[in-house]
N, C-alpha and C positions, 0 to 999 in steps of 0.2 A: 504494500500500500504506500503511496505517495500522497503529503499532507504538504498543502501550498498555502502564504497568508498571504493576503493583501487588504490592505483599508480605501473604504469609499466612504470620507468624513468621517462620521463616528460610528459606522459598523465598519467590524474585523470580518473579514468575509476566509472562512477557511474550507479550502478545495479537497476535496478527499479523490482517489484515482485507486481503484484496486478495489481490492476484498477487505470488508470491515469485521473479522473475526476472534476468536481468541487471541490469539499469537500475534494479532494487529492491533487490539481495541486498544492496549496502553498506549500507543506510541499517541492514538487521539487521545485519551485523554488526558496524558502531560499537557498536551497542548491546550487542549482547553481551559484545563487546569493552572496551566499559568497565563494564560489571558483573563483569566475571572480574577488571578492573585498577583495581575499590574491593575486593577484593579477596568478592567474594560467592562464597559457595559451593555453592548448589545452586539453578538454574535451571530451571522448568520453560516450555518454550513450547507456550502452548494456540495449538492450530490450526484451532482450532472453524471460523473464520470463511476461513481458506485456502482459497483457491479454487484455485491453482495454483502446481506448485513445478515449476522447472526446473533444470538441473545445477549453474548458481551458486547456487539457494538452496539445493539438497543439500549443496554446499562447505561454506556457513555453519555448516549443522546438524551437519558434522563437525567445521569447526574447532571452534564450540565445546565440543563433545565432547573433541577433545583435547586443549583447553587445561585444561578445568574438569580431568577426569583427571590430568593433569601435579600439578594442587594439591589432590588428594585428594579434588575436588566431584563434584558429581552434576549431567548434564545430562538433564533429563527430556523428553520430548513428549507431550501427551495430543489426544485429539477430530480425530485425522485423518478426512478426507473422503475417502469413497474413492476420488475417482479420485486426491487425494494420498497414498491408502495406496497405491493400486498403484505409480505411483513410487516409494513407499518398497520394496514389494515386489521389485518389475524391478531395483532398483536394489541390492537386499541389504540394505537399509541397516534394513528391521524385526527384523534379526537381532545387529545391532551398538548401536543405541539403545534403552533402557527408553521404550515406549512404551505409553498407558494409555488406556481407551477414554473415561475421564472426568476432569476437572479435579480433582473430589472423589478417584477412585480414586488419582490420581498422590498426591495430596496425602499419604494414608494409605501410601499405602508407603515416604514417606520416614519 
């Protein structure tokens, strides 16, 4: 998996590429993790390129869901694929996350 940052104003916009799996999900959530602890407040991860999410990448995209929440941010998701929307689906988790069907659209709703 390959994890890319870039800033658009004051969202952190971070690109995931590869498989979001056991043996993956840490390297996201350091990342996230230390963007929530410089203390950033609204992250969005494009999923454009996600090819596959398992239970430990869903973890990730909770936690940092509840951390950002905890400090008033916003965690966003845009450009799911769908077979990683239907885990999003199966899993509830399109009903708990702002999620957007384009980079552009997320951007505009913050």
């Amino acid at each position: 998996m390959d994890i890319q940052e870039e800033r658009k104003g004051q969202v952190v916009i971070v690109k995931i590429n590869g498989r979001l799996d056991s043996i993956s999900s840490s390297e996201l959530e350091s990342k996230i993790s230390g963007l929530i602890d410089k203390n950033e407040k609204i992250i969005l991860v494009d999923c454009q390129q996600l090819s596959y999410v398992s239970s430990a990448g869903l973890r990730v995209f909770l936690m940092g869901l509840k951390k950002l929440n905890a400090v008033q941010g916003k965690f966003l998701i845009c450009s799911l694929q769908d077979m990683v929307k239907d885990v999003f689906d199966i899993s509830g988790f399109t009903g708990i996350f702002s999620i957007y069907n384009s980079q552009n659209e997320a951007l505009n709703a913050v």
